[in-house]
Structures are given as C-alpha cells and as structure tokens.
C-alpha positions as CSV (number, residue, x, y, z in Angstrom):
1,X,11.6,35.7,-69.2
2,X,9.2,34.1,-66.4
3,X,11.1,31.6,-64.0
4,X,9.3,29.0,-61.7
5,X,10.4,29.7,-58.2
6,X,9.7,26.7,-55.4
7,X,8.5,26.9,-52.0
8,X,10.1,24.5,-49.5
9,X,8.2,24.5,-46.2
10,X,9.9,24.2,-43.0
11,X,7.0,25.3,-40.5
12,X,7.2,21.1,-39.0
13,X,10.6,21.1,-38.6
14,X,12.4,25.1,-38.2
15,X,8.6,26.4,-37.2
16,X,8.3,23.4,-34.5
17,X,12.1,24.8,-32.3
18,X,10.0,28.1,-31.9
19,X,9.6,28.1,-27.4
20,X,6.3,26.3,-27.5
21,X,5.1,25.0,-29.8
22,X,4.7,20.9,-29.8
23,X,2.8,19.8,-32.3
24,X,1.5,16.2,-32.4
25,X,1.5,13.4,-35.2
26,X,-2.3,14.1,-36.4
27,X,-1.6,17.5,-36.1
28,X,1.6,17.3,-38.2
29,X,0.0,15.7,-41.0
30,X,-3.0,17.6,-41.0
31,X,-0.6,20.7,-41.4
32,X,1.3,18.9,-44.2
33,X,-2.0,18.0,-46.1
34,X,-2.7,21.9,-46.1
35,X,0.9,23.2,-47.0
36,X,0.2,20.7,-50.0
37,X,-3.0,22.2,-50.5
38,X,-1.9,25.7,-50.3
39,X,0.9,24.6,-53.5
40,X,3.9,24.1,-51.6
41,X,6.4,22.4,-53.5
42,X,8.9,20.8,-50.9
43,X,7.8,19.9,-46.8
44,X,10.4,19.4,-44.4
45,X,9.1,16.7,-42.3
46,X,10.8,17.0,-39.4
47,X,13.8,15.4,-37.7
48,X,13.4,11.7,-38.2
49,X,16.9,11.0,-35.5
50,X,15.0,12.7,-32.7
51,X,13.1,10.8,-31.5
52,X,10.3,7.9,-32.1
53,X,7.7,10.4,-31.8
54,X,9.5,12.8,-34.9
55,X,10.2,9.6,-37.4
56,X,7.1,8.0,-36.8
57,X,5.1,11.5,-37.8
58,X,7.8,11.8,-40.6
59,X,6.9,8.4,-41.6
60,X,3.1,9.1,-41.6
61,X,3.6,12.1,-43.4
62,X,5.4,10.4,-46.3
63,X,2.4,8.3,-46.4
64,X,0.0,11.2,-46.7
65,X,1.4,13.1,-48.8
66,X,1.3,12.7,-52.7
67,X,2.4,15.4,-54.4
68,X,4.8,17.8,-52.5
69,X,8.5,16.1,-52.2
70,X,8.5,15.2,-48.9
71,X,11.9,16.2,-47.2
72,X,13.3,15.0,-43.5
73,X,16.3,16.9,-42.4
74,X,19.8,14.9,-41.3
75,X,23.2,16.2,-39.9
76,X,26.1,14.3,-41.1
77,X,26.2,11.7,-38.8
78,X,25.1,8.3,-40.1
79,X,22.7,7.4,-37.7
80,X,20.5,11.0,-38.7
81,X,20.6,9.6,-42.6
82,X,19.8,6.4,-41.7
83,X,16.9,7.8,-39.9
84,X,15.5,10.0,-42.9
85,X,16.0,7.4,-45.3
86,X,14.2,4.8,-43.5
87,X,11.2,7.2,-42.5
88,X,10.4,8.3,-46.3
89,X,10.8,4.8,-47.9
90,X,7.3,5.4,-48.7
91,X,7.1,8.5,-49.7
92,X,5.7,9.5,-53.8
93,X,8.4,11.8,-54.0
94,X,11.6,12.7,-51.5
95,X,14.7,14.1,-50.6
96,X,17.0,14.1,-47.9
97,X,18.2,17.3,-46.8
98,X,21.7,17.3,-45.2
99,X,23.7,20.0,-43.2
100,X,27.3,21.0,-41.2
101,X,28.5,24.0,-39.9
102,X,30.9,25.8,-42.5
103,X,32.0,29.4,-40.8
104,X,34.7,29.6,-38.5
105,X,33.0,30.2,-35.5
106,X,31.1,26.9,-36.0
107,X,34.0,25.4,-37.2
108,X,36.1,26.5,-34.3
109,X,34.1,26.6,-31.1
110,X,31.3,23.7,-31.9
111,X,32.6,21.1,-34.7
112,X,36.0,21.6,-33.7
113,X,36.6,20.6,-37.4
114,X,39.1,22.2,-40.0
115,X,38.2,22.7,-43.5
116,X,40.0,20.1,-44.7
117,X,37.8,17.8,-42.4
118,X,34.6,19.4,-43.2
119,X,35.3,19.0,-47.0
120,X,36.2,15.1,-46.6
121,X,32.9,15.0,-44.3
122,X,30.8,16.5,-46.8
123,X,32.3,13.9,-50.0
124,X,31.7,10.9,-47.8
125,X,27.9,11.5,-46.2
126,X,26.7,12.7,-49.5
127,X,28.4,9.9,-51.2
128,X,26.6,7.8,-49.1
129,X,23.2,9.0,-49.3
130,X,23.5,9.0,-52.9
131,X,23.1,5.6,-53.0
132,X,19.4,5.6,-51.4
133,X,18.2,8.7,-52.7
134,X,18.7,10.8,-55.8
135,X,17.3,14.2,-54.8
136,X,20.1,15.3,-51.7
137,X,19.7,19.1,-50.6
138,X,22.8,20.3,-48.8
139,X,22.9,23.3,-46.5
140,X,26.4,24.7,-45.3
141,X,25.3,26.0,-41.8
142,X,25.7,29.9,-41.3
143,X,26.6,30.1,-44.8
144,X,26.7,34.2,-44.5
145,X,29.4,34.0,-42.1
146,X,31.2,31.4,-43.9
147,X,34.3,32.7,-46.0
148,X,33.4,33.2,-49.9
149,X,36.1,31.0,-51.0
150,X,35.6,28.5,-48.8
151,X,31.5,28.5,-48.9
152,X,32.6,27.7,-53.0
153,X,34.9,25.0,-52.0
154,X,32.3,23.1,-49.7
155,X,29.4,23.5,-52.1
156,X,31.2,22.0,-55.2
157,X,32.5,19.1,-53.3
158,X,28.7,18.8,-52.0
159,X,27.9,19.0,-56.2
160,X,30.6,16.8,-57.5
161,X,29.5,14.1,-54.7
162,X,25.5,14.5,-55.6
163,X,23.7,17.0,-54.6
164,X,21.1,17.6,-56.4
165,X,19.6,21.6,-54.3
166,X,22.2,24.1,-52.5
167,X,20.5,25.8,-49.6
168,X,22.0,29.0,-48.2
169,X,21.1,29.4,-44.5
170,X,21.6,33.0,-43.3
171,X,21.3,30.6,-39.8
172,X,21.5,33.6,-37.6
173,X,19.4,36.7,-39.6
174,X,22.7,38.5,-40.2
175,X,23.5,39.4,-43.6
176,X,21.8,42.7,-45.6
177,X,19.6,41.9,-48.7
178,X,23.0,43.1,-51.1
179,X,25.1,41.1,-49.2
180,X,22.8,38.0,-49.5
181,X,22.0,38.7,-52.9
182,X,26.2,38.5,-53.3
183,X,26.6,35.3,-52.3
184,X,24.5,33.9,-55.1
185,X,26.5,36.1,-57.6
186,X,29.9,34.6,-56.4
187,X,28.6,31.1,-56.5
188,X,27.2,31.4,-60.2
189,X,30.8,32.9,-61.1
190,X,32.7,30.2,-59.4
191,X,30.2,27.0,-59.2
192,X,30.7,24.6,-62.2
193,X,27.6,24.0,-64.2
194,X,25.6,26.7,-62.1
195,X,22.2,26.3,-63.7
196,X,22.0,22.6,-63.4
197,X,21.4,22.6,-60.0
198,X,18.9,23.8,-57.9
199,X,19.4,27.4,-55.0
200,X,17.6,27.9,-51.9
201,X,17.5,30.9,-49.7
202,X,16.9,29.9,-45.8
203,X,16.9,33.3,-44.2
204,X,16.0,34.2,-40.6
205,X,14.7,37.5,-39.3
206,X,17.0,38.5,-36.4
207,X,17.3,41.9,-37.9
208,X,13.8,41.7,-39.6
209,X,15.6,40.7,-42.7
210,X,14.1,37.9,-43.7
211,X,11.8,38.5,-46.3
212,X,13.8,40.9,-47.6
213,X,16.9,38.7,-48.1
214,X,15.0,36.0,-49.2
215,X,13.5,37.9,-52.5
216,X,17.3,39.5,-52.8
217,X,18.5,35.8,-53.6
218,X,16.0,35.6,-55.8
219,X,16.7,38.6,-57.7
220,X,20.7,37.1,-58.1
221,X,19.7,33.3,-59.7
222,X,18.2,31.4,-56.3
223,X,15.2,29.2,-57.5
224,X,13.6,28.2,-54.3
225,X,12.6,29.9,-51.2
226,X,12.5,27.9,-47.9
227,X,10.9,29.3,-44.7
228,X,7.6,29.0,-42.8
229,X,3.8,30.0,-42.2
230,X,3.6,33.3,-40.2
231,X,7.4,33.3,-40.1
232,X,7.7,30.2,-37.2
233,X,11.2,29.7,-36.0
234,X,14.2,29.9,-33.8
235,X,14.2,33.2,-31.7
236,X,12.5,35.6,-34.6
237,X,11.9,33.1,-36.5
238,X,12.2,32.5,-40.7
239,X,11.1,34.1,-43.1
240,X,7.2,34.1,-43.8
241,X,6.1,31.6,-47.0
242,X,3.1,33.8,-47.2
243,X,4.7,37.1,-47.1
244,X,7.5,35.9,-49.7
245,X,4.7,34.4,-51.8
246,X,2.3,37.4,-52.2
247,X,5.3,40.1,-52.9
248,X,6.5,38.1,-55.7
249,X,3.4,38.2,-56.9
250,X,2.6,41.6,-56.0
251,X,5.9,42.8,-57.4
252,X,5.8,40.7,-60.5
253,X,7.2,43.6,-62.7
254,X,10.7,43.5,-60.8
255,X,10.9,39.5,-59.9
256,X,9.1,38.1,-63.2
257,X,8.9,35.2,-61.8
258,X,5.7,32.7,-61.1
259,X,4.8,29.9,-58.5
260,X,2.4,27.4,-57.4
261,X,1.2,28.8,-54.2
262,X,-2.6,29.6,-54.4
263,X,-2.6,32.7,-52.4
264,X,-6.6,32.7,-52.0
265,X,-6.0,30.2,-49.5
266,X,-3.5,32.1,-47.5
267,X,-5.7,33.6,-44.3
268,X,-7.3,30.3,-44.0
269,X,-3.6,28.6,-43.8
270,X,-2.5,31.0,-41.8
271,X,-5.1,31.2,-39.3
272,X,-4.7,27.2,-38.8
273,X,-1.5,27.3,-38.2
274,X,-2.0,30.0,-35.9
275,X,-4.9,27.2,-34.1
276,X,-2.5,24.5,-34.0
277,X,0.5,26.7,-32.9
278,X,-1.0,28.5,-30.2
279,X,0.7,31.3,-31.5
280,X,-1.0,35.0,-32.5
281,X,-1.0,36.5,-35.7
282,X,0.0,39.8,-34.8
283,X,-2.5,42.5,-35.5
284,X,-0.7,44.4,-37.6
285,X,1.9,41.7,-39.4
286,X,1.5,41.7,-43.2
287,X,-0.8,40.4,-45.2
288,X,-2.3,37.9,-42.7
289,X,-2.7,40.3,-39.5
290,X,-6.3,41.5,-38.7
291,X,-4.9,45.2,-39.1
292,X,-3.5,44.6,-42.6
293,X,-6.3,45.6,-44.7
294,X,-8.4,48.2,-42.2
295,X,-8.4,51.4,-42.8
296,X,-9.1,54.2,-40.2
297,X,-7.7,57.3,-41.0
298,X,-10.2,60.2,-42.2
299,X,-8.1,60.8,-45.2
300,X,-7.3,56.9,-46.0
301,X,-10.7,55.7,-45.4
302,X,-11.8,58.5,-47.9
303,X,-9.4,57.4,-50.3
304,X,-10.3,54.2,-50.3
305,X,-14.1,54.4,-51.0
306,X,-13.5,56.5,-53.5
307,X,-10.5,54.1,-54.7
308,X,-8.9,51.3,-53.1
309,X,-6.1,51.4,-54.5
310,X,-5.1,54.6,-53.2
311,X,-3.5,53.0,-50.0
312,X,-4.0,48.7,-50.7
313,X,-1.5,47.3,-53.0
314,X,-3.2,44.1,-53.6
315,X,-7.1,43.1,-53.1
316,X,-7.5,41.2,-50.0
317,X,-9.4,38.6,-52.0
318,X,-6.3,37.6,-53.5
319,X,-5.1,36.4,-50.3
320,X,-8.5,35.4,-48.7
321,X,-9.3,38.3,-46.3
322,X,-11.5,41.0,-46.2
323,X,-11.2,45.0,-46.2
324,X,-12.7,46.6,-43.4
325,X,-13.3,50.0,-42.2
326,X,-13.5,50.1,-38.3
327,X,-14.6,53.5,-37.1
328,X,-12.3,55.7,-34.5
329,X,-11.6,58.9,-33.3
330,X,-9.6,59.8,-36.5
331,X,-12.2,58.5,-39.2
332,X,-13.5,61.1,-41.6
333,X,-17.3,61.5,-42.1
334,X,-17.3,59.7,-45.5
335,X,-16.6,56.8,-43.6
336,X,-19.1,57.2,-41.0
337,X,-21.9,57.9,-43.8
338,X,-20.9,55.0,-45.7
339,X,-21.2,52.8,-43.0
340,X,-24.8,54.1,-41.5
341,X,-26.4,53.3,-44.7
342,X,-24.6,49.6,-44.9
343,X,-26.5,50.0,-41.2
344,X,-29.8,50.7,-43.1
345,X,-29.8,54.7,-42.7
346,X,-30.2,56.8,-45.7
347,X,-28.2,60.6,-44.5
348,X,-27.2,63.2,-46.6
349,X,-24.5,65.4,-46.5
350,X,-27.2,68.3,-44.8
351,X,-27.8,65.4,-41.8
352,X,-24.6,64.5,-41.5
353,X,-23.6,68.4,-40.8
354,X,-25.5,67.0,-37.2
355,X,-24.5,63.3,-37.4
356,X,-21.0,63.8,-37.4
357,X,-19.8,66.0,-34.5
358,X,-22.3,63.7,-32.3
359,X,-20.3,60.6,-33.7
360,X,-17.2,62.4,-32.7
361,X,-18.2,62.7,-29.1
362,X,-18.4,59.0,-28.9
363,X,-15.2,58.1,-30.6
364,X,-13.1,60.2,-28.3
365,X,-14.3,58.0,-25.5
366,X,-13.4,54.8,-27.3
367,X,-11.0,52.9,-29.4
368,X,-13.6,51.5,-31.9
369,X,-17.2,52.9,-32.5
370,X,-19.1,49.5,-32.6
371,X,-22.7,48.7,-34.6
372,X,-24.1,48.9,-31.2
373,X,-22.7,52.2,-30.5
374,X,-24.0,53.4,-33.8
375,X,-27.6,52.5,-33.8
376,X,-27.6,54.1,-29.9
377,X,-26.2,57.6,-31.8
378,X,-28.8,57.3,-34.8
379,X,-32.0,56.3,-31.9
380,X,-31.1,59.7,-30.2
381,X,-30.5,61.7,-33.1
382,X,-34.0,60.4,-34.3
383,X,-35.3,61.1,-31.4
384,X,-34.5,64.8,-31.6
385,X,-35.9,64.4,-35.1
386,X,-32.6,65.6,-37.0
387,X,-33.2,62.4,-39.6
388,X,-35.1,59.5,-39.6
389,X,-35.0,56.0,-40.3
C-alpha cells in the first residue's frame, strides 16, 4: 500500500549554521516561497530567540507563506517558545518545534541534567506550548546516542504531554542505515498508539550517511523526512531534500511510497539556493551536480545513444536538467560522429576512419574538445578534402 511521506525543510535554519552562509530577510523569504513551490510540506523558519534580525524574517515568512506549515525551532527555555510563538501568530498553518539533549554525553558534560530532570523538563515545556499551539514537534537531541530505553521514556512523556511529530536527530552523522532503521522498530514496539502520531528522520552526513539513513527510517514506519537543499548544514551538513526526494521516487518498487515534491523543479531550486548561498554544487554530487548526467566514456557514451538507460537511472527531465555528452580523450567515435552532425556535418563510418584518430590528437592535449575545437578539426580535414561540408 502507497504511504504519503512529508518533507520538512530546514535549509533557513540547519542550512543557515553552515561557515558562511548569512542569508538576509528578503532572501529568506524568497527561499521559503520556492521550498513552497518546489512542494515542501513543513519550513523551518529559523530561530525566532536569536536575534531581532531571525524573528522578524520568521515573522515575515509566516506572512508569506500559505500553504507549507510554517515551523520556527525553540529549546526548552521559555523565553525561545515565547519567541516562536509570537513570530508565527500569523502564520496559515504552524508548529513549534522543540528540542533537549537526551544521550549521556549531552546530558552529562552540557545540560548537566539527569533523566529524571530531562523527563520533568520535557512534561512542563510541552505542556506549556500546548496551550498556544496544537501542532508541537519534539526532537530528543543526538537521539542515536541516546539509550533505547530511555529515548522511549522521553518520547512518550513528550506524547502524553502533546506532541503532535517525533523527530529523531542522528545530530552528529553517526549511526548506520540498520541501526537507524532500529530505532524506529523499537519505538513502534514500545510507543503507545504508534501510528497516531507523526516520525521524522533528521540525519547528518558526517560519515556520508545521510541519505542513506534517512530512507532506512523510512523503510521501518518514519513518515517525514527533514533535511536541506544540496545537503546545507553543520560541518557535512544534512541530508539532501533533493537527493531523498528523487530516490524515493526512483526507487518506488522498494519504498512504495509518494510525495508532493515536484521534482521538475529541482535544478532550478537547487541552483538558487546555490546563488543565494554562495555555496558550489559540486560537479559531481547527485542529481543536481553539472557531472551528474554527462557522459564521457567511449563505451558509456555508446551505450547511451543507443539506450539511455544503459547507464541513467532516471531521465534528467524528471529533475529539470539536461543530458550531455562532453567530448575527451576517452570518448568513443560514436560520440564524436553524433555530435559533428548535431554540428551540421554529415560523416560516415568510411570518413570517420580519418576523422577520428585526428580528433584523438586533440583530445590528448585537452580536458574537453570544445565546438570551437571541432569546427577547426573538420576546416582542416576539409581542407585536405577527406569530407566535406
């Protein structure tokens, strides 16, 4: 049976802490009006508490915004929810989203808390926010180095005060997609009334994990996937929205599974955000990268013209991009042929017996052989009247 998975956007909040990257109010809602766009479901604001700058954009995003649930983030400290209440009072649709530390080593060496404390801190905040706001998200903090039994513990005493969305931060990129994908199991065994509610992964990519734990918490019962465009973040960043989107999509026989996201629009999103950010796509990063759907090799580049789906696993249409076919020092001359008569050339397989190993000169002495380079090769070759134009 198909579920409806959610994507909860955290690029102006978790993608704002990567070294960097400042982005101003106009900007902020500018990038909020195209995460909407784009289908995203949830968009964390910001952090309303930290400043004027950060509620007023929160504030004029809650404004903008009319379909998304917007979503400013809080710790458990009165003033923060006072803050992201007060920011989204005019916000269509909202949530607060509220976090504390649970593992030991948070616990121990930064809340100086115990769990008894923790567990009384959790019953009171929520308690309290419950009384402005219905929809309350609550993220334990380093959840995947938090003990099972007590990860249970904190999360029903977040359900039974009113939390509405459990988040499950792997804060510092460390679990494996089976252990990730355990958590979920042992909460759905142990959580009262499991289904009711609704389960986020929050995954970072320390160990390059991320997208792969993300669609593991999927896989055990987690209905929502929260990260960021082109996988913004602290240190390595989150998980990338994108990425997550397209292999679910992709790999629709193993997650069954739909969304909202319109993928055709992800290059365009991404490429903005990469504007605004002042951060690179990487050439060669997944589905967005300018590498991603370019094809070199002899033998791939053959393989492709004759099929594409020999070596692309989803049309680059589907995510907005294009396929291209740059020409180097390992292309085949299928390739090279195809591309001279895009260039306006008619060859045939006798003239490119004479074409080819003159093409081959040039592409030792280069990376890329360019338009340019090509109509310079043909002009010579024509010269020495081994085809014509």
């Amino acid at each position: 049976m198909t579920r409806k998975i959610r994507f909860y956007d955290t690029t102006l909040r978790d993608g704002e802490q990567t070294i960097g990257v400042n982005f101003d109010t106009e900007e902020k809602v500018a990038i909020a009006q195209a995460l909407e766009d784009y289908g995203i479901d949830a968009i964390e604001s910001g952090f309303p508490a930290a400043s004027k700058k950060d509620f007023n954009a929160v504030v004029q995003i809650s404004r903008a915004i009319k379909k998304a649930t917007v979503v400013p983030l809080a710790r458990m400290v009165r003033r923060d929810i006072d803050a992201a209440i007060e920011s989204t009072e005019d916000a269509a649709h909202r949530a607060i989203h509220v976090f504390i530390a649970t593992s030991p080593i948070h616990r121990d060496t930064k809340l100086h808390m115990s769990r008894e404390e923790i567990i009384e801190k959790i019953k009171a905040d929520i308690t309290y926010v419950k009384q402005s706001v219905d929809e309350i998200i609550f993220s334990p903090e380093d959840a995947t180095r938090t003990e099972p039994d007590f990860l249970v513990e904190a999360i029903q005493a977040a359900i039974d005060a009113g939390a509405t969305t459990i988040n499950i931060p792997d804060t510092v990129g460390y679990d494996t997609p089976d252990e990730f994908g355990a958590i979920f199991d042992n909460l759905r065994a142990n959580i009262k009334n499991y289904d009711n509610y609704g389960w986020s992964t929050h995954t970072h990519n320390d160990l390059g994990m991320a997208n792969a734990n993300a669609l593991a918490g999927i896989a055990h019962g987690a209905t929502e996937i929260q990260g960021t465009i082109n996988g913004m973040g602290e240190r390595a960043g989150n998980v990338d929205i994108i990425e997550a989107a397209v292999a679910l999509k992709v790999r629709h026989d193993k997650f069954q599974v739909e969304t909202n996201i319109n993928l055709k629009k992800s290059k365009q999103l991404a490429k903005f955000i990469e504007k605004l950010s002042h951060m690179r796509i990487a050439a060669n990063k997944a589905i967005t990268g300018s590498n991603a759907f370019a094809h070199e090799s002899g033998i791939h580049q053959d393989g492709y013209l004759k099929n594409p789906a020999t070596y692309e696993i989803l049309s680059p249409d589907m995510v907005g991009a294009t396929a291209t076919l740059p020409l180097g020092k390992l292309s085949g001359s299928h390739a090279v042929a195809v591309k001279l008569s895009q260039l306006g050339y008619e060859v045939t397989k006798q003239d490119m017996a004479a074409i080819f190993p003159e093409f081959k000169k040039i592409a030792e002495q280069t990376s890329i052989v360019g338009d340019d380079q090509l109509e310079t090769m043909m002009t010579t070759i024509t010269e020495k009247q081994v085809v014509s134009h």
